[in-house]
C-alpha positions in Angstrom: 226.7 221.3 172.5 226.3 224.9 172.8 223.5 225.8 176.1 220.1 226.6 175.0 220.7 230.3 176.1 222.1 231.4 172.8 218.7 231.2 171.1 218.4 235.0 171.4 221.7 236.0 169.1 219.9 236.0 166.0 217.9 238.5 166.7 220.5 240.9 168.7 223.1 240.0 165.9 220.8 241.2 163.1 220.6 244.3 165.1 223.9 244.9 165.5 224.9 244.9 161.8 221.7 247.7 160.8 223.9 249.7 162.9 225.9 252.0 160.8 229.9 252.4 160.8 230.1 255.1 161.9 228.1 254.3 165.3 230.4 251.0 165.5 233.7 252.8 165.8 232.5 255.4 168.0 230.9 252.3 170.2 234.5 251.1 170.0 236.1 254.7 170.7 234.0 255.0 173.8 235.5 251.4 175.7 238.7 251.6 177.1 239.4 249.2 174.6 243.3 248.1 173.7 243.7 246.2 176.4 245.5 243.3 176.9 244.4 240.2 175.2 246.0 236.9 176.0 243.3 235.8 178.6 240.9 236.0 175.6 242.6 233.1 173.4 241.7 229.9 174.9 240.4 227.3 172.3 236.9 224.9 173.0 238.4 222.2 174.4 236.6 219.5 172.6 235.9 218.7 168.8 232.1 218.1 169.7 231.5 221.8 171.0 234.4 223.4 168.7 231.8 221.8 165.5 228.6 223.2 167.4 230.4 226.6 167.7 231.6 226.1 164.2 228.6 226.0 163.2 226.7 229.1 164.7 228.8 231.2 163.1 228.3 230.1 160.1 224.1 230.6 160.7 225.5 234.2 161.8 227.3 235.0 158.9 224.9 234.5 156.8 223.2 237.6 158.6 226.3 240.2 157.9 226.6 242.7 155.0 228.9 241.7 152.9 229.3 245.0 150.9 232.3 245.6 153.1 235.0 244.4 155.4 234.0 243.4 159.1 236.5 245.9 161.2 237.7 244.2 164.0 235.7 245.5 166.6 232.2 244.6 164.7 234.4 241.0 164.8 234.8 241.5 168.6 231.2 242.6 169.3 229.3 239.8 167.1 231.6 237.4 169.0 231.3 238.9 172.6 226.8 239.0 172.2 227.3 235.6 170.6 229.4 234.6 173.9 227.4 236.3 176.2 223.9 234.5 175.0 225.1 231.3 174.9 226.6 231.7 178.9 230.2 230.5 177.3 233.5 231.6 178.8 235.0 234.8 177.5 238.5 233.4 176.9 236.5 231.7 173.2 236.5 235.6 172.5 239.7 235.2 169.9 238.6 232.2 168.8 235.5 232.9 168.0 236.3 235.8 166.1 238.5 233.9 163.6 235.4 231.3 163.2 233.4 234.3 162.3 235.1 236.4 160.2 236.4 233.0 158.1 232.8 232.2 157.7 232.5 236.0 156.8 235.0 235.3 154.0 234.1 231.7 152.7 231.4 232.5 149.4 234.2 235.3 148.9 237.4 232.9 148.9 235.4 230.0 146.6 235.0 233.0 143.9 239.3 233.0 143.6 240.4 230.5 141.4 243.0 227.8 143.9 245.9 228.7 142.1 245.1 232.2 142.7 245.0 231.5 146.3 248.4 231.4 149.2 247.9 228.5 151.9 250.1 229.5 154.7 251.4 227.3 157.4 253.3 227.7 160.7 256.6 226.4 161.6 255.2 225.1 165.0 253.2 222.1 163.0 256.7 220.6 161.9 257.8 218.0 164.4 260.4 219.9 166.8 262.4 217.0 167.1 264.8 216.1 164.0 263.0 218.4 161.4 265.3 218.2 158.4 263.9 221.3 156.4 265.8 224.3 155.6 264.8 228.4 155.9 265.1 230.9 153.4 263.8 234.4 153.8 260.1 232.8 152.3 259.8 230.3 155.4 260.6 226.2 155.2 261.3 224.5 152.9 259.3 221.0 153.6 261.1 218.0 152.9 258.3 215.7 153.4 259.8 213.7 155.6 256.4 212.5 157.0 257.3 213.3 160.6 254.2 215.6 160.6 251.3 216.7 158.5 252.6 219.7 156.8 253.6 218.0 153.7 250.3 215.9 153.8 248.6 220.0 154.0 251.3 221.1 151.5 250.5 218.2 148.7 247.0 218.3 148.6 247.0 222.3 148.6 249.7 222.4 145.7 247.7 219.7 143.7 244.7 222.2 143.6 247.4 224.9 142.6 248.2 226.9 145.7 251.3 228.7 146.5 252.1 227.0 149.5 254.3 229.1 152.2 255.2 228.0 155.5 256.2 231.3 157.3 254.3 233.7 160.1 253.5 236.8 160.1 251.9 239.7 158.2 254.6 241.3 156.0 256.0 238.4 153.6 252.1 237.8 153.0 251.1 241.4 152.3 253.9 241.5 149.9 253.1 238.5 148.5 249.4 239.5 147.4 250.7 243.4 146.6 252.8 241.9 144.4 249.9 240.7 142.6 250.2 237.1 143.0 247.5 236.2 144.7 244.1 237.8 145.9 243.0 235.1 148.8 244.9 233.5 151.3 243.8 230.6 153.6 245.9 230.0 156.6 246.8 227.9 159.6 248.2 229.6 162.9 247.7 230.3 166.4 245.8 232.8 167.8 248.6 234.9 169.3 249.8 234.9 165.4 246.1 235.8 163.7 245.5 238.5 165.9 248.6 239.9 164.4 249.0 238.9 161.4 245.6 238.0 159.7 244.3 241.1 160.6 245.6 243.6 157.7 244.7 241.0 155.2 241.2 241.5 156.8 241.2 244.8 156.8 242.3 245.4 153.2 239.3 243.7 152.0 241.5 240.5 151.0 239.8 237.1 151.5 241.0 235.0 154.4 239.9 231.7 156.1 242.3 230.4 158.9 242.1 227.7 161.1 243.4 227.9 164.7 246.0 225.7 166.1 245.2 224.1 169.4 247.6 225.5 171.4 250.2 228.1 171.3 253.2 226.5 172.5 255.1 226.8 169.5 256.1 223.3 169.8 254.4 220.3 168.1 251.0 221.8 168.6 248.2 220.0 167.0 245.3 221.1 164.6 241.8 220.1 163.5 243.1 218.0 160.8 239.9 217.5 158.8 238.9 221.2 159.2 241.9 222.5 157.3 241.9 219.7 154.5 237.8 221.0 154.4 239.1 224.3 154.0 242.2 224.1 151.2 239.7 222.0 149.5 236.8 224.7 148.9 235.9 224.6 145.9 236.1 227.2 142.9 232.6 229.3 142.3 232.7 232.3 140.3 230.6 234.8 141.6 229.6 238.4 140.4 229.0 240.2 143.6 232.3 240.8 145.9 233.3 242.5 149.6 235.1 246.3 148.8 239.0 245.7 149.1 241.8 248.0 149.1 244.0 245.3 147.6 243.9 246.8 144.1 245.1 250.5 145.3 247.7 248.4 147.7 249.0 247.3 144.8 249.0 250.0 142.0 250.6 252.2 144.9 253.3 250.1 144.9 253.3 249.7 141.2 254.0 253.2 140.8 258.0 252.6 141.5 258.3 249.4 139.6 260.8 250.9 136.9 258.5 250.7 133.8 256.0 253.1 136.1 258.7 255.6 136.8 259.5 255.8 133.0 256.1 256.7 132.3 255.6 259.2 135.3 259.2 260.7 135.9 261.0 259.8 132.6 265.0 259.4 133.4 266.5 262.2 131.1 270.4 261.5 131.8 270.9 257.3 131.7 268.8 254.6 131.0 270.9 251.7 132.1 268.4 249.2 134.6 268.0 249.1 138.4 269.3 246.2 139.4 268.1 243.9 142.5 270.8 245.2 144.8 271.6 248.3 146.2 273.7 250.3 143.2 277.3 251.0 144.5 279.9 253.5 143.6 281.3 250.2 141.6 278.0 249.6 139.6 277.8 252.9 138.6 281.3 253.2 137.7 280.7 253.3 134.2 277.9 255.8 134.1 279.0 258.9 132.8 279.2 261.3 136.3 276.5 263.7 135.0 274.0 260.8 135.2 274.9 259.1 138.2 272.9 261.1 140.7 269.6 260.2 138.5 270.7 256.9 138.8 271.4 256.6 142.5 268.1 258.7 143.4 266.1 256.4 140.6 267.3 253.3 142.7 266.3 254.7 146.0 262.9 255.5 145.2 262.4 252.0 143.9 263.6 250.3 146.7 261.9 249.0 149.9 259.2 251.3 151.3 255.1 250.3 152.3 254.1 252.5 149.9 251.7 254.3 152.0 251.3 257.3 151.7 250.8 257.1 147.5 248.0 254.7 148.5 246.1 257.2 150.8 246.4 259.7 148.1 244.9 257.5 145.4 242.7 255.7 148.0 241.3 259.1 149.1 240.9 260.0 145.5 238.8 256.9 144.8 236.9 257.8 147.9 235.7 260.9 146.7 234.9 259.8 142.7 232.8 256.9 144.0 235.3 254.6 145.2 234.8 252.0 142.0 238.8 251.2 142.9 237.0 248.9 145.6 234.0 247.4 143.6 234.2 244.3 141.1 236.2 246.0 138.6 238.5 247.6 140.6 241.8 247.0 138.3 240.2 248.5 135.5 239.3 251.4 137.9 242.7 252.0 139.2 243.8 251.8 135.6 241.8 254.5 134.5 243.3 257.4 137.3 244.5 260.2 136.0 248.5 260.6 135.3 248.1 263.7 137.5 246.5 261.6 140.4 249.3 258.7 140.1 251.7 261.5 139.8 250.9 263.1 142.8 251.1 260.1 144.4 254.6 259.5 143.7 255.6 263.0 144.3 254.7 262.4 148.5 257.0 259.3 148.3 259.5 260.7 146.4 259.6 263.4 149.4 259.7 261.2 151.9 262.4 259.2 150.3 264.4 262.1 150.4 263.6 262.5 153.6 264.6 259.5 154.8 268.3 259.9 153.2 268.5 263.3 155.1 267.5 261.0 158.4 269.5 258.9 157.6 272.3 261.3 157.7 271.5 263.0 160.5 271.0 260.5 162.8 274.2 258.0 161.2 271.8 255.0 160.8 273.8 252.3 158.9 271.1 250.6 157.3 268.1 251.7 155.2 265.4 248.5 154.4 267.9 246.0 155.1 271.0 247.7 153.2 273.6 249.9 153.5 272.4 253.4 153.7 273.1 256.1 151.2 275.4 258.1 152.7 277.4 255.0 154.0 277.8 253.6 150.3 278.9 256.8 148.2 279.7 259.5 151.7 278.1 262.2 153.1 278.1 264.7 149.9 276.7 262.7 147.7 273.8 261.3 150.1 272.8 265.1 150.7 272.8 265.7 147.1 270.6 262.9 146.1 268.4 263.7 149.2 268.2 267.2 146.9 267.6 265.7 143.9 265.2 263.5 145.1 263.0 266.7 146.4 263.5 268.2 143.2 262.1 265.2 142.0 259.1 265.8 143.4 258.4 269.0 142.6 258.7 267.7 139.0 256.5 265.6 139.5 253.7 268.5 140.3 254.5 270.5 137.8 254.1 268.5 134.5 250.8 268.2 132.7 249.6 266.1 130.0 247.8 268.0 127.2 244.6 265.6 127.7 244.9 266.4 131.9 241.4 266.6 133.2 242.9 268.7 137.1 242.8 271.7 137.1 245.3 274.3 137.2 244.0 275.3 140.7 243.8 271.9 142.2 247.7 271.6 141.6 248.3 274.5 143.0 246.5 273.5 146.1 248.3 270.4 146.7 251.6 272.2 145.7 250.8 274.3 148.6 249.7 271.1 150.8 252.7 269.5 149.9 255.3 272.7 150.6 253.2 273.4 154.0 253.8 269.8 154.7 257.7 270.1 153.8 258.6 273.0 155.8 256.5 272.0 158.8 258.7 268.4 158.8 261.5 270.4 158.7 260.3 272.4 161.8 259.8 269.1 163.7 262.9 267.7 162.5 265.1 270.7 163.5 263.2 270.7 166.4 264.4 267.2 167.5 268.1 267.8 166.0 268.7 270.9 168.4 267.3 269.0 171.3 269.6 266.0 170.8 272.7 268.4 170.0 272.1 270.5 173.4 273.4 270.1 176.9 270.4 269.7 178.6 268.2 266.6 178.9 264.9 268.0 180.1 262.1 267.6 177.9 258.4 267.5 178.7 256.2 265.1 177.4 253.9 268.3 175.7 257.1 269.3 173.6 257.7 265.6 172.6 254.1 265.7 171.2 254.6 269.0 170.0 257.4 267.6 167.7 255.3 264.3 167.1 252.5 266.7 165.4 255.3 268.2 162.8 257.4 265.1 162.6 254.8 262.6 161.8 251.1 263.9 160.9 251.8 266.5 157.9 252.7 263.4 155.7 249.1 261.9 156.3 247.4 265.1 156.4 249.1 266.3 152.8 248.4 262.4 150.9 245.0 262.8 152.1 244.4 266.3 151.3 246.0 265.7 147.7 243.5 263.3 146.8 240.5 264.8 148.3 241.7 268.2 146.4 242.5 266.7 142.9 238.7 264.8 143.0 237.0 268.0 143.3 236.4 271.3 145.8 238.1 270.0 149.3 237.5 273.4 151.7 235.4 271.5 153.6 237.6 268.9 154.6 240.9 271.2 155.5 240.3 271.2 159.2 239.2 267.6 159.6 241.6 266.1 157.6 244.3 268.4 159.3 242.5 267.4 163.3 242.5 263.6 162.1 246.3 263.6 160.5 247.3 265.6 163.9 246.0 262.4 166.3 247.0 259.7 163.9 250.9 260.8 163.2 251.0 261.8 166.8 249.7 258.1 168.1 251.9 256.7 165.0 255.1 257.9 166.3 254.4 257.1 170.0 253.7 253.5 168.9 257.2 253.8 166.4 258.8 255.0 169.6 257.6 251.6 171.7 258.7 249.9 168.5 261.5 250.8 168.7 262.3 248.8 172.3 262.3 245.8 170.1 264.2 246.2 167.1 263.6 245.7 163.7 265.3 242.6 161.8 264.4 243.2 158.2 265.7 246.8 158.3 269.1 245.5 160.6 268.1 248.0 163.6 268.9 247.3 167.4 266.6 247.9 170.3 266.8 251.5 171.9 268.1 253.3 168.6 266.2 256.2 170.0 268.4 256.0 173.8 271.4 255.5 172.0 271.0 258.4 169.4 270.2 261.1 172.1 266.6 261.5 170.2 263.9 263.5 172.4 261.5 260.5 172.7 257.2 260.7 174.5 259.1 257.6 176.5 262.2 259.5 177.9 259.9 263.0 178.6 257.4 260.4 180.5 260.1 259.1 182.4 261.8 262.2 183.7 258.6 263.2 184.3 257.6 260.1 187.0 261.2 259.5 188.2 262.4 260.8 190.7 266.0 261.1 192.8 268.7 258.8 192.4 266.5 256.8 189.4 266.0 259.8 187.5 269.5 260.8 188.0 270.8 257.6 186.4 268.7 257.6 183.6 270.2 261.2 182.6 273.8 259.7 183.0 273.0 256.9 180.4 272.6 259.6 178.1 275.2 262.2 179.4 277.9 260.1 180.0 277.1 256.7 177.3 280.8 255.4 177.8 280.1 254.3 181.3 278.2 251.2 181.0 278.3 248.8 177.7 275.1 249.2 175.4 273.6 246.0 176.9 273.4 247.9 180.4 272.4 250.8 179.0 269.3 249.0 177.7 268.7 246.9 180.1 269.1 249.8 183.0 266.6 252.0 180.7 264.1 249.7 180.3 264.1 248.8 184.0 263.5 252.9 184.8 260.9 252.9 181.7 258.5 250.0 183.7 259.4 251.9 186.9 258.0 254.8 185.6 255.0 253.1 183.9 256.1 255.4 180.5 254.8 252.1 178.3 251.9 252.1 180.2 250.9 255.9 180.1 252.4 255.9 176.3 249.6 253.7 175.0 246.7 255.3 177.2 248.0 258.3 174.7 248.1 256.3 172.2 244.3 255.1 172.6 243.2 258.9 173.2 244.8 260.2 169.8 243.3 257.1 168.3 239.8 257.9 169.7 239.9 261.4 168.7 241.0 260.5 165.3 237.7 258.3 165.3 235.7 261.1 166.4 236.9 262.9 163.4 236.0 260.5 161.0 232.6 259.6 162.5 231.4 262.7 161.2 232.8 262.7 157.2 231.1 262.1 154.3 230.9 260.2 151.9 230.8 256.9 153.5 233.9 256.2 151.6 236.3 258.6 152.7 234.7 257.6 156.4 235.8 253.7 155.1 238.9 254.5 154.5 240.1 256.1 157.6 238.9 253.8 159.7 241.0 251.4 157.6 244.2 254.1 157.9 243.8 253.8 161.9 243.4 250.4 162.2 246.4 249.1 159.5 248.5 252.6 160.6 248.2 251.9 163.9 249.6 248.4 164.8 250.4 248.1 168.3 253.9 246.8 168.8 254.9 243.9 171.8 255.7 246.2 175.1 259.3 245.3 175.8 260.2 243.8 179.0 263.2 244.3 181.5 265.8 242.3 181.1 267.8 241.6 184.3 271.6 241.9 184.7 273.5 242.5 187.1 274.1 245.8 188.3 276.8 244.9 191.6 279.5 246.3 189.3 277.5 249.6 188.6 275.5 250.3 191.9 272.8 253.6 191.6 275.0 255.6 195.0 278.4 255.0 193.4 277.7 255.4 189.6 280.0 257.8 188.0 279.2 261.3 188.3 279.5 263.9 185.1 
């Protein structure tokens, strides 16, 4: 049972939660916060005191306003008082947490009808040994072979009408309830796997319940069975009153370049014929007429792939400022009602930064673009450039038309035509920036020009789909410099954490670890590291660049990452990381309306996702010794 020491909580926890957001996050800003969390995941080790704990947060629960979301750092500070009073050990922390904020969910998850709802279960329940089932890119497929309790789980939750999906992580389920087919989501996993993956569902406003696995082996781990039949089993009970969730903008973002939507906003004036699942290819299109075939191509690129979100800060920040009813109980009927000028706008920032992305594409001879061929390696390098054109043409269209019964003004358009072409030439800066750097003979950079081309890279997307929205609800003078100081910190700690990213790969879009290294592109990580090495080490990490036919792309990595940890760069990368972060907190603690404050809190918490820190792989280097490497 839990020590009679926790008896004060009730009092500190209803506290806690009078406080308002805004003191929260800056409570948050002030720790030194982002640390490492794997000491803070152990689970109660029996069933008696995992119940009693069980149990208290449900009593604490009760006590939380459930107008909005719990962040994850309210999570973290009910959990850690709650912890703290009852004199239990702080490595329940993580645990705790997911007790909490499931009981935070649970009156919210009975009001979606079952068949409305995903159960999602992990591999690591199936018995390791034998397993028959089959993958697909959804998860396993279950053959029931009664070897474990997954199909026991899977029957009882598909009898109540669940989509059942037995898969990890984050993305497959966002897309999943963007895609409209389901608005609550109950879950088993581990806690290495919630922290990740639960906690954008969270975030978004999107009921969750989850119940942790015992162990995080990944191999025939075991669950509290009756807890997770308890919890497919709540029952259905409408309800009129529900949390704020961004699920419904999430989703009409994406909407917005389903093909019917693109009809309506950008009408296709040359072809009609439909976009097709795959990729088009110069054999698809073979028998457009060549006049249309450029709409075509650009058409299918703007549908495909993409998080869509920089159309949902735009129409997010537009709801934020008109009330933000696209949150509220009839938030589909809401977003519905958004002016064509408002969802226009919001395509016209994707549509630029899909053109964008072909010119990338180009210019740094990236093969793949989300998980296919990219543009200029299916129809050459002309055509890619001129659909990149197009595309920003595109755009601009998009701008200029108005509806005779188009409630924005002239003036507001031109604002955000003006946001938008600030925010176009300024990329450009950052982008030329980086191309000259990688196409010159030297390698010095300092870490203050990396951020330098960070701020024009990375921030004037966030800072113009914010802007726009602010500025098509109504007078946004007030909010230039903010907006502008909070997009700044947020694209600059974005593409610091991209750059980490991108140590590890990416297997949905087909990219290898140290794209950056082996692309010659100035990176935070490589200016950190020249910075901090020095002699002999610093030497060689300028010959992997200067002289890349030396060593196979495997020592090249591995030799890299060695010098990165010598240098601490991943280290002193995400102390910058957590200052931009805090600063962009600062920002927001002091907006108005509560909304807009709401909402980028959200942006850093979902932009932000800190990726794993790679770690050196050893080889051997007797063939390739530092005093007789070759010089250049």
């Amino acid at each position: 049972m839990i020590p009679p020491k926790e008896s004060g909580l009730s009092t500190a926890t209803t506290s806690n939660n009078t406080s308002t957001s805004a003191d929260t996050r800056a409570d948050s800003a002030a720790r030194p916060a982002r640390r490492k969390t794997s000491h803070l995941k152990d689970v109660p080790a029996t069933l008696e005191l995992r119940e009693s704990l069980r149990s208290r947060c449900a009593e604490v629960a009760k006590r939380i306003d459930r107008s909005v979301p719990l962040t994850k750092d309210q999570m973290e500070q009910i959990a850690r008082r709650f912890l703290e009073e009852a004199d239990l050990p702080e490595g329940y922390l993580g645990w705790m947490m997911v007790m909490i904020s499931s009981e935070f969910w649970k009156d919210q998850l009975a009001s979606v009808p079952p068949e409305r709802r995903l159960f999602l279960l992990p591999h690591c329940l199936k018995h390791a040994e034998g397993c028959p089932a089959e993958y697909d890119q959804f998860g396993m497929n279950c053959k029931e072979c009664g070897a474990c309790s997954i199909a026991d789980f899977r029957s009882i939750a598909e009898e109540m009408g669940y989509r059942v999906l037995v898969a990890e992580g984050s993305p497959v389920v966002l897309k999943i309830i963007i895609g409209g087919y389901v608005d609550a989501v109950v879950g088993v996993a581990c806690l290495n796997v919630l922290e990740k993956a639960i906690d954008k569902v969270l975030l978004a406003g999107i009921p969750c319940m989850a119940v942790p696995l015992l162990s995080s082996d990944c191999r025939n781990t075991k669950v509290d069975e009756s807890w997770v039949e308890q919890m497919i089993r709540t029952p259905y009970v409408p309800a009129t009153h529900q949390t704020k969730s961004y699920v419904h903008l999430m989703r009409a973002a994406s909407e917005l370049f389903a093909p019917d939507a693109m009809d309506e906003l950008a009408p296709r004036v040359r072809d009609q014929s439909p976009l097709g699942v795959n990729a088009v290819t110069p054999d698809s299109i073979a028998k457009l007429d060549t006049i249309a075939a450029t709409e075509h191509i650009a058409y299918d690129f703007l549908a495909r792939g993409g998080k869509h979100s920089r159309p949902f800060i735009t129409l997010a920040a537009y709801d934020a400022m008109t009330g933000g009813d696209c949150t509220g109980e009839s938030g589909a009927a809401a977003v519905g009602a958004m002016p064509i000028t408002v969802r226009r706008a919001a395509m016209s920032i994707e549509t630029f930064h899909k053109a964008s992305l072909v010119h990338d594409d180009i210019e740094d001879d990236d093969a793949f673009r989300y998980g296919q061929p990219a543009v200029h390696h299916r129809f050459g390098l002309p055509t890619a450039i001129n659909v990149g054109d197009y595309l920003i043409g595109l755009g601009y269209r998009l701008l200029s038309r108005r509806d005779a019964d188009d409630a924005i003004s002239s003036e507001a358009r031109v604002d955000v035509l003006d946001a938008l072409a600030t925010a176009h030439t300024r990329l450009a800066e950052g982008q030329g920036a980086e191309l000259l750097w990688r196409d010159s003979k030297s390698r010095q950079l300092s870490p203050l020009d990396a951020l330098k081309v960070y701020a024009l890279k990375t921030s004037p997307a966030f800072e113009a789909a914010l802007y726009s929205g602010i500025r098509l609800a109504g007078d946004a003078e007030a909010y230039r410099k903010p907006i502008r100081d909070f997009s700044r910190n947020l694209g600059v700690a974005f593409q610091i954490l991209n750059d980490i990213g991108d140590w590890t790969g990416d297997d949905h879009n087909k990219l290898a670890a140290g794209g950056d290294l082996f692309g010659g592109r100035p990176t935070i990580l490589w200016a950190l590291a020249l910075e901090a090495l020095q002699g002999d080490e610093r030497a060689l990490l300028i010959r992997l660049v200067e002289n890349p036919a030396a060593y196979s792309d495997t020592e090249r990595l591995a030799i890299a990452t060695r010098l990165y940890h010598s240098a601490g760069v991943f280290d002193t990368a995400m102390q910058l990381v957590d200052k931009h972060q805090a600063r962009a907190e600062m920002v927001a603690d002091e907006l108005e309306p509560e909304s807009l404050r709401r909402l980028l809190y959200f942006l850093v918490d979902t932009v932000l996702e800190r990726p794993e820190v790679p770690t050196p792989t050893v080889i051997s280097l007797s063939s390739v010794p530092v005093n007789s490497l070759p010089v250049v």
